[in-house]
Every structure is written in C-alpha cells, then in structure tokens.
N, C-alpha and C positions, 0 to 999 in steps of 0.2 A: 394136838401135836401138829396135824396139818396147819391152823394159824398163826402159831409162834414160829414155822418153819418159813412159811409165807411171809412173814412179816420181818424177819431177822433177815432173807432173801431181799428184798424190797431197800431194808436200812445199808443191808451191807454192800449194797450197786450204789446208793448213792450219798453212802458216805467212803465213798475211792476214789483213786482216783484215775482219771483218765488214761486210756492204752494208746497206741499207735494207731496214724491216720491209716492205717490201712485195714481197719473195719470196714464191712460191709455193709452189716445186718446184726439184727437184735432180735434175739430168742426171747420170747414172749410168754409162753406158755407149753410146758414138759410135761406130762404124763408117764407114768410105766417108766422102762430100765432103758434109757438112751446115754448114751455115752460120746465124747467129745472126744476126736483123737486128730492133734495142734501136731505143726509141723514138726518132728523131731522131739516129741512129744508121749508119754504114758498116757494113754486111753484115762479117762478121767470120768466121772459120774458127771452130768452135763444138767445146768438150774437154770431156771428160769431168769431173765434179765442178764444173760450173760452174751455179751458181744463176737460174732466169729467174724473170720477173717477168709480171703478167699484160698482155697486148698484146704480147708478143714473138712476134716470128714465125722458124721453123726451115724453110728451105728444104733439102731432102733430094733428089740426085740417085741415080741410075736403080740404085746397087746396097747404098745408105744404111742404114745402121739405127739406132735410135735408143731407147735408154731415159730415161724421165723416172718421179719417183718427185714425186709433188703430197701437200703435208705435209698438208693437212686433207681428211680421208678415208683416207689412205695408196693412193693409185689410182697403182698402177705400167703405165705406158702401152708398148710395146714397138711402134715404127713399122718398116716396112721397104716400100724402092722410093721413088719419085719422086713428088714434090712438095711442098705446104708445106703448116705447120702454122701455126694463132694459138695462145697460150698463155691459157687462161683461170684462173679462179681455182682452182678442183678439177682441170679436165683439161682436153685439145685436143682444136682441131677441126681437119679438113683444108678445109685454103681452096683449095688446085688438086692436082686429081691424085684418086686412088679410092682410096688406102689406109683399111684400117681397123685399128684397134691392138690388140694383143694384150694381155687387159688381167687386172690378178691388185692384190689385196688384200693390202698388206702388216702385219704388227704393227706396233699403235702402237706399241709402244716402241720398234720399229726407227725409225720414223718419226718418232719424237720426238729421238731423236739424232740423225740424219741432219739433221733440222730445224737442231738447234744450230753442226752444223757451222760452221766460218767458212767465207765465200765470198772468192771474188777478189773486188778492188778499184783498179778501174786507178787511182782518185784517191789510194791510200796505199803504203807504199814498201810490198816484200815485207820481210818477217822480223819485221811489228810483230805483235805477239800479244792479241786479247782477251781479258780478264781476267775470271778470275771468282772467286764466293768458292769455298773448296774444299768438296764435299760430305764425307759422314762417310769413313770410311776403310772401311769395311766394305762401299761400293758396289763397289769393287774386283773383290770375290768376286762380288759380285750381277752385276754385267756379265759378266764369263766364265763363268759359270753361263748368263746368258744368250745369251751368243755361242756357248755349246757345243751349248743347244736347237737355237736357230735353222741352224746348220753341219749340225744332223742334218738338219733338213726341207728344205734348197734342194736345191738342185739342180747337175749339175756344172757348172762354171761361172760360177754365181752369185756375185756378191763382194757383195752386201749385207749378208751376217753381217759380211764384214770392214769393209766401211764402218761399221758401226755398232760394230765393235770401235776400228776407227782414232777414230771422233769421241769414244769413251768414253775412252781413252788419253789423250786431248789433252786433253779435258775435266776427268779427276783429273790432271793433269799428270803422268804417269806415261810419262816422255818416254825411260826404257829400252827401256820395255819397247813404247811406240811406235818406236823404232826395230828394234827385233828383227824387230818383224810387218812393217815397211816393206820390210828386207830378205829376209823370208821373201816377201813377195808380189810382190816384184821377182824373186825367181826361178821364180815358178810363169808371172809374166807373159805371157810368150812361147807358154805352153801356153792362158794363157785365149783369147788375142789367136786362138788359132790354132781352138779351139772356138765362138766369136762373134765373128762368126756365121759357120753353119757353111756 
C-alpha cells in the first residue's frame, strides 16, 4: 500500500503542473496525521512533494513528522510531535505546541532543482506538462555526476539525492530513464517508510 501510495504521490507532482511564484518551499517528507491549512482554505490531508506557500499553516498531531525544504536559503526543517506551524518565507515557526525543528543546509544545487519541480495544481487537469526549452545535452552527465556526490554524503534514508535526480529526469525530458528510477524507488519504498521515522 505504502508503495503504490509513494509512487502514484511521486507521478502525480510531476506530471502537473506548475503553481504560482509565490512558493517557498517543498514538503519532502510526511509522516503521521498532518494537515495543510491554504489561505481561505479547508484544512486538507497534507503529501509529500507538495509545495507551500508563505502563510500556510501545518497542523501536526501527537506522533507527526514533517520535512520541508525552503528554496531560498536551502533550510531543510525536520518537525516531529504535536502542534502547528506558519509557513514563512525562508522557514517556520511553531504557533501552538514546543516543538523545535531539526534543521540542516542543503546544496544549492539540490535546491535549485527541487525548486524547479512542478507542483500540484488542483485548478489544472493532472498529465498536463510544463514546458521548457531543452538544456545542452551534456547536463545529463552533469546531473548523475551530481546525484552520485550527493547519494555519497546523505544519509540512509534520505531521498533528496533522488528528488533532485527525479526533477533532473523530467527537466531533460529523459522520461526512460525517469521511469526506471520511479520503479527503482518504489521498490525500496516500503523500506524508507519503514526507517522514517524511526
């Protein structure tokens, strides 16, 4: 259940399409009952790879965890336990409850594709795709070179290298070899889900 959820999660960020520039940050990783409450907005069940916006608030109950990665800065936030968040423009605060975040610097360059990602968009149908022009051909290599550094230095666990491999994929349109890795990390799924948190 957990890898068809993960992976259907995964297709359906980046077959949408893009929201308003005025994202922040990208929600990486959900645990437990957290919820999404959008300006003028229903409180809403809150997924992974989903983009917020500054003023959004994240209510987190008692066994919750939550990663957000905030594109200007690269401040990757790790929340855990009960209660809520605001979303600000670099990072969050806690508006009820004591937690405090576990907090870690990521590469820009991770954060700059992660940035690019498409986000969901309940106002557009799923499967539409934005467009871009193509970069050289040679980024290709430069990417896996760089997803291969980055795979060294995380941690187990961590799927940021591969976020930042899945936005690269999509980004050169290199939609093979985006399904390979798709299927490759639907089978480990089950094992991240089971490591975070632990």
């Amino acid at each position: 259940m957990h890898k068809a959820y993960w992976l259907g999660s995964v297709l359906l960020v980046l077959l949408s399409m893009g929201a308003s520039a005025t994202e922040v940050g990208l929600v990486t990783a959900v645990a437990g009952n957290v919820k999404l409450q959008e300006e003028k907005s229903v409180a809403s069940e809150l997924k992974p790879f989903v983009k917020v916006r500054e003023g959004d608030r994240l209510m987190m109950e008692s066994n919750a965890r939550l990663q957000v990665v905030y594109f200007e800065g690269g401040r990757q936030e790790t929340w855990s336990g009960r209660g809520a968040l605001e979303v600000g423009s670099v990072s969050s605060k806690a508006i009820k409850g004591t937690m405090q975040p576990e907090i870690k610097t990521l590469p820009a360059i991770l954060v700059k594709q992660l940035a690019k990602t498409p986000a969901q968009d309940d106002h557009v149908k799923t499967g539409m795709i934005r467009m871009r022009s193509m970069p050289p051909y040679d980024k290709l290599e430069t990417v896996e070179k760089n997803y291969d550094e980055m795979r060294k230095q995380a941690v187990a666990g961590d799927l940021n290298p591969e976020l930042y491999l899945l936005a690269s994929y999509f980004e050169l349109r290199e939609f093979d070899k985006l399904e390979a890795l798709l299927r490759q990390l639907n089978e480990k799924a089950s094992e991240a889900h089971r490591s975070w948190p632990p």
